[in-house]
C-alpha positions as CSV (number, residue, x, y, z in Angstrom):
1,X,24.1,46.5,10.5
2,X,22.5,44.0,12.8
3,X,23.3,40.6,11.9
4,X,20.9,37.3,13.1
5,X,21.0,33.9,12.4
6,X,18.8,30.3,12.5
7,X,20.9,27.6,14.2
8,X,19.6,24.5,13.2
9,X,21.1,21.1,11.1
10,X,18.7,20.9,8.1
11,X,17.6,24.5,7.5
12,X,16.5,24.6,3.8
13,X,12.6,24.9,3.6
14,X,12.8,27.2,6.6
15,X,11.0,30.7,6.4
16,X,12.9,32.5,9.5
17,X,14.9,34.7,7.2
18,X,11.7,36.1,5.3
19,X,10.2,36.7,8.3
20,X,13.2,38.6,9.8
21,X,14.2,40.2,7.3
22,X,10.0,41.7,7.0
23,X,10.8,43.0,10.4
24,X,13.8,45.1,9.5
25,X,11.8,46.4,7.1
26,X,9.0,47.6,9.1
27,X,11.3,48.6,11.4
28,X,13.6,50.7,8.8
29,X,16.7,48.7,10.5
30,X,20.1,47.1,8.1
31,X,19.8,43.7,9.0
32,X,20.8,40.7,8.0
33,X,19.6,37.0,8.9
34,X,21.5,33.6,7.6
35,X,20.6,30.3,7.9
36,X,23.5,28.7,10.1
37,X,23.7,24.5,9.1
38,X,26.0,22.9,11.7
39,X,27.0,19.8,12.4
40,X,26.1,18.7,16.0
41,X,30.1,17.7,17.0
42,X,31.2,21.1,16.0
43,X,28.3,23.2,18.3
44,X,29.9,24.0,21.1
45,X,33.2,25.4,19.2
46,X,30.8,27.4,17.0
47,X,28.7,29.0,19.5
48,X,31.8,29.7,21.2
49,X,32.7,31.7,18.3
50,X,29.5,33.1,16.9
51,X,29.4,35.9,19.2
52,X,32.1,37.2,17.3
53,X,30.3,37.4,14.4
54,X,27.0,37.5,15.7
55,X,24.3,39.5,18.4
56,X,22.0,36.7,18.3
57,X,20.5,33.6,17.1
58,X,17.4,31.6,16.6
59,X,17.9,27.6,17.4
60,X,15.8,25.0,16.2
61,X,15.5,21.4,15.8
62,X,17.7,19.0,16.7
63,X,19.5,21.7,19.0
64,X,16.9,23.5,21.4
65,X,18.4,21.8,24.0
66,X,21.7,20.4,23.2
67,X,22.9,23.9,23.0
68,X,22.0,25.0,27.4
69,X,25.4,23.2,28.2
70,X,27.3,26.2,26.0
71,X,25.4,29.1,27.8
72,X,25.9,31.5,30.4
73,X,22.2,31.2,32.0
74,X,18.7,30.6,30.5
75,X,15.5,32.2,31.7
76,X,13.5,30.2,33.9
77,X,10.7,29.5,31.1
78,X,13.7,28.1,28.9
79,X,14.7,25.8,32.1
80,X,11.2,25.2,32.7
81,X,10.3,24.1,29.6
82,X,13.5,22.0,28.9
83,X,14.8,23.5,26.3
84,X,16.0,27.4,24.0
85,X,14.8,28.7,20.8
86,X,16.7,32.2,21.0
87,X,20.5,32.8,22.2
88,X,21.3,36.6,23.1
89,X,25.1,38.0,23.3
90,X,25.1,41.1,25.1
91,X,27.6,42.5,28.0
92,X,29.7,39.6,27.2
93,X,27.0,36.8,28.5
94,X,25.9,34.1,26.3
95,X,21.7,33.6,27.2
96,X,18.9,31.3,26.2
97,X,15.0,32.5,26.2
98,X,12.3,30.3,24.8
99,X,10.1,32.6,22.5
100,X,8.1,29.7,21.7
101,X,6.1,30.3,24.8
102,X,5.3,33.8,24.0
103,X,4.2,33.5,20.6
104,X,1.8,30.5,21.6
105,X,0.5,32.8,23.9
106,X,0.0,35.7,20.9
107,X,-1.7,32.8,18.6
108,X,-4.2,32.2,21.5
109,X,-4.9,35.7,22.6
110,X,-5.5,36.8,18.3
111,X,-8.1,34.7,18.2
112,X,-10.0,34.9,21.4
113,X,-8.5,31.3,22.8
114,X,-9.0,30.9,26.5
115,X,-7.8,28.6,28.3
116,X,-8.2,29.3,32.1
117,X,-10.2,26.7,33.6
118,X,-10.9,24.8,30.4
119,X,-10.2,21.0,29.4
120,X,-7.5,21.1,26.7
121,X,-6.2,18.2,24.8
122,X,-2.3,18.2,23.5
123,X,-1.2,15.8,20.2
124,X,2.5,15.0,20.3
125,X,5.2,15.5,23.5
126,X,8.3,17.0,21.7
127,X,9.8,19.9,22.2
128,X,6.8,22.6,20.7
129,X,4.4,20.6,23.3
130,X,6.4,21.1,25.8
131,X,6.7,24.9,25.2
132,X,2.5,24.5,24.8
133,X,2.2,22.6,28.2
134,X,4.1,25.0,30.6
135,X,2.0,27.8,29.1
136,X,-1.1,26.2,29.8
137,X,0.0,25.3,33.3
138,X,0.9,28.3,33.8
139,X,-2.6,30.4,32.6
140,X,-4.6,27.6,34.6
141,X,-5.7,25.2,32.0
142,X,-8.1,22.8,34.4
143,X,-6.8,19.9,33.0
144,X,-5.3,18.7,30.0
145,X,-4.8,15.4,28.0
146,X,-1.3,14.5,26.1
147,X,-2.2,12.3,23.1
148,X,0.8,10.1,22.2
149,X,1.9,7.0,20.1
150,X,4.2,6.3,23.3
151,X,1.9,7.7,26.1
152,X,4.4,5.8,29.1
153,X,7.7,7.7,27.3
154,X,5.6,10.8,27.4
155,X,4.9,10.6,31.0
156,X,8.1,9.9,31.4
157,X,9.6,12.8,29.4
158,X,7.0,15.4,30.7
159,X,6.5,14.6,34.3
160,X,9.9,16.1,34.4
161,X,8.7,19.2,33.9
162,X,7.0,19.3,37.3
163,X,3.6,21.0,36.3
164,X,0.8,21.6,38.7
165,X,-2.1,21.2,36.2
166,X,-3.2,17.8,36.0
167,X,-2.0,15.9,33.3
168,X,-3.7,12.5,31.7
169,X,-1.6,10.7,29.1
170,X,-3.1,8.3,26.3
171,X,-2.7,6.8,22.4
172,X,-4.8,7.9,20.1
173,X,-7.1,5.0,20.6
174,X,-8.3,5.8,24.4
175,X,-8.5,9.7,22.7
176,X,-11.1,8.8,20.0
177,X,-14.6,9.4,22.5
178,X,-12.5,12.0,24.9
179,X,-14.5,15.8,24.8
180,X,-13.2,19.0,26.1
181,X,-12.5,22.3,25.0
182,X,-9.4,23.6,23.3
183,X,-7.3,20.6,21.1
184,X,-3.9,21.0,19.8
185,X,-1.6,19.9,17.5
186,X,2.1,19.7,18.4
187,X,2.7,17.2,15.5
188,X,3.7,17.2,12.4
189,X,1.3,15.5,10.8
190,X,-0.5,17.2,7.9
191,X,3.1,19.6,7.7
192,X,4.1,20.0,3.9
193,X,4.5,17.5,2.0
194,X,2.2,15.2,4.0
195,X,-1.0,17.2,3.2
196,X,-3.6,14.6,3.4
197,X,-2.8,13.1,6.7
198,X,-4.8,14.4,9.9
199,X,-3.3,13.0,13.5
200,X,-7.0,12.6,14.5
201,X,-10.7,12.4,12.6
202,X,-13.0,14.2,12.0
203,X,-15.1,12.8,15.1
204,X,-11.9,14.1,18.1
205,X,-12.1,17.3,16.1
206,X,-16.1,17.8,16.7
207,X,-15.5,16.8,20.4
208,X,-13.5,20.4,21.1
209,X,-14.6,23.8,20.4
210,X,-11.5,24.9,19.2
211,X,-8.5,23.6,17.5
212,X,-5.3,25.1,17.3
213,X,-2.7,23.3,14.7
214,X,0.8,24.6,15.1
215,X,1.3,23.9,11.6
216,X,1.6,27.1,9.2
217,X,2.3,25.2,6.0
218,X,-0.4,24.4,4.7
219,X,-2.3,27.5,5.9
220,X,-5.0,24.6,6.5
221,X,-4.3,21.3,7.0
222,X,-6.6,18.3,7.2
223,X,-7.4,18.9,10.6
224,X,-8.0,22.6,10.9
225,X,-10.3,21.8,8.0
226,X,-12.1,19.1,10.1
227,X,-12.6,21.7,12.5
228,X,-14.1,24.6,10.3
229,X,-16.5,22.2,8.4
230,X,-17.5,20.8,12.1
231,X,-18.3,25.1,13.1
232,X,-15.1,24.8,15.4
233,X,-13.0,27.8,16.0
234,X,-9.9,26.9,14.1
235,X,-6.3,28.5,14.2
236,X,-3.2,27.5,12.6
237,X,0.8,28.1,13.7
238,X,1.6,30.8,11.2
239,X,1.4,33.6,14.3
240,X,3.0,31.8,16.0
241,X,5.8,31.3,14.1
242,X,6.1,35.5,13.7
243,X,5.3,36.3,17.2
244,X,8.2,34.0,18.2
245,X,10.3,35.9,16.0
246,X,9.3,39.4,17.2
247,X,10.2,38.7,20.4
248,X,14.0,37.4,19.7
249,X,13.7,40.6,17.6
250,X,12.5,42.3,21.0
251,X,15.8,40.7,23.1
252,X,18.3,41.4,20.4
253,X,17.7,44.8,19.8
254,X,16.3,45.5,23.2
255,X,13.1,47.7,22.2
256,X,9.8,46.9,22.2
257,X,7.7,46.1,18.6
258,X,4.4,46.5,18.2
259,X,2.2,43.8,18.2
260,X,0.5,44.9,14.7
261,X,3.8,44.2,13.0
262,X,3.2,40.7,14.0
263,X,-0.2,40.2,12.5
264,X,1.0,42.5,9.6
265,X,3.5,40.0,8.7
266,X,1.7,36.8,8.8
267,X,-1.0,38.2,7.4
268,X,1.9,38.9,4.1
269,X,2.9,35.1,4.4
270,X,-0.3,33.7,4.8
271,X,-1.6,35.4,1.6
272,X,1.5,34.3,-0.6
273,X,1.2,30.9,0.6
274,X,-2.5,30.5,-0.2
């Protein structure tokens, strides 16, 4: 029996466990996956003690980052990035990896998403963006464009990150007229239960010949249908999601899965959420 868990502080809509516990399946492995609510005073005595009890765990919001002071070492596209998303105990070391990265990457390659030498624009500079921007920098985006309510914060949050693609920050109002090739959405807006709201019109959308929302629920939100009626190439965060999961899978058990589990999976959850 393996045993996984989500590390996170509100944990109740999330759909880690299904997913996980999909993979033991196709993997004919005992598993089991719990969600693991904890307050943020009492994190560093319970990831002392969860390797005890634990060979690894998923982390999500509010800790992706207040959780690298209680590690043994992160891998340089966690430091990079800022901040961890899976925590591995094995030979007595405690180590972050951010899986984030890699899943992007699976979302963009499934549907034919290139984004060497394109323009690309980026809603939102939290954590998921930041995961989004160090991929692009490092699969030579050309140049890209980080939409935010606060752009000044942003730069000063991002610039941090010491990327070598260019990087042009605005509001939403300079973004309205601004073209290019691949948009994406690191918000939440349009997540479940806001369903009608869209973090840009219909107009951005037709500006970009694809749009990527890292949203899975809805399977389509307002602005993935913006793009589809517009003839855009549209892809939501549902593989994401799973590919991210594979690959803690991957570090836990320290085998390789096959990437047709992924799409198998999200294929499964896509279907019982439409």
């Amino acid at each position: 029996m393996v045993r996984f868990g989500l590390l996170g502080e509100k944990l109740g809509h999330s759909l880690s466990p299904k997913i996980h516990n999909l993979i033991f399946r196709e993997l004919n492995i005992e598993g089991d996956y719990s969600l693991l609510e904890v307050e943020r005073e009492k994190l560093p005595l319970f990831l002392s003690q969860a390797k005890d009890d634990l060979d690894g765990m998923n982390v999500t919001i509010p800790y992706k980052t207040a959780v690298i002071p209680c590690l043994s070492s992160i891998t340089k596209e966690a430091a990079a990035i800022g901040a961890v998303n899976t925590i591995s105990f094995q030979d007595g070391e405690v180590k972050g990896y951010n899986t984030d990265y890699y899943g992007f990457g699976f979302l963009l390659s499934y549907n034919g998403i290139e984004v060497k030498n394109k323009t690309i624009a980026v809603l939102g500079a939290g954590g998921a963006a930041r995961a989004v921007l160090q991929y692009l920098n490092d699969n030579a985006a050309r140049e890209i464009f980080v939409v935010s309510r606060n752009p000044q914060q942003a730069a000063a949050d991002l610039l941090e990150m010491q990327l070598t693609v260019p990087l042009q920050f605005c509001d939403y109002e300079e973004f309205a007229g601004q073209r290019g090739d691949v948009l994406i959405n690191c918000t939440p807006l349009g997540m479940f239960p806001n369903v009608k709201a869209s973090p840009v019109s219909r107009e951005a959308v037709a500006n970009f010949a694809a749009v990527v929302d890292l949203i899975y629920n809805p399977v389509e939100t307002v602005v993935l249908r913006y793009a589809r009626e517009e003839g855009k190439l549209a892809a939501n965060g549902l593989l994401m999601l799973v590919a991210q999961a594979v690959a803690a899978e991957e570090i836990w058990l320290q085998r390789k899965i096959e990437d047709k589990i992924i799409v198998k999976i999200a294929e499964a959850i896509s279907g019982e959420q439409q």
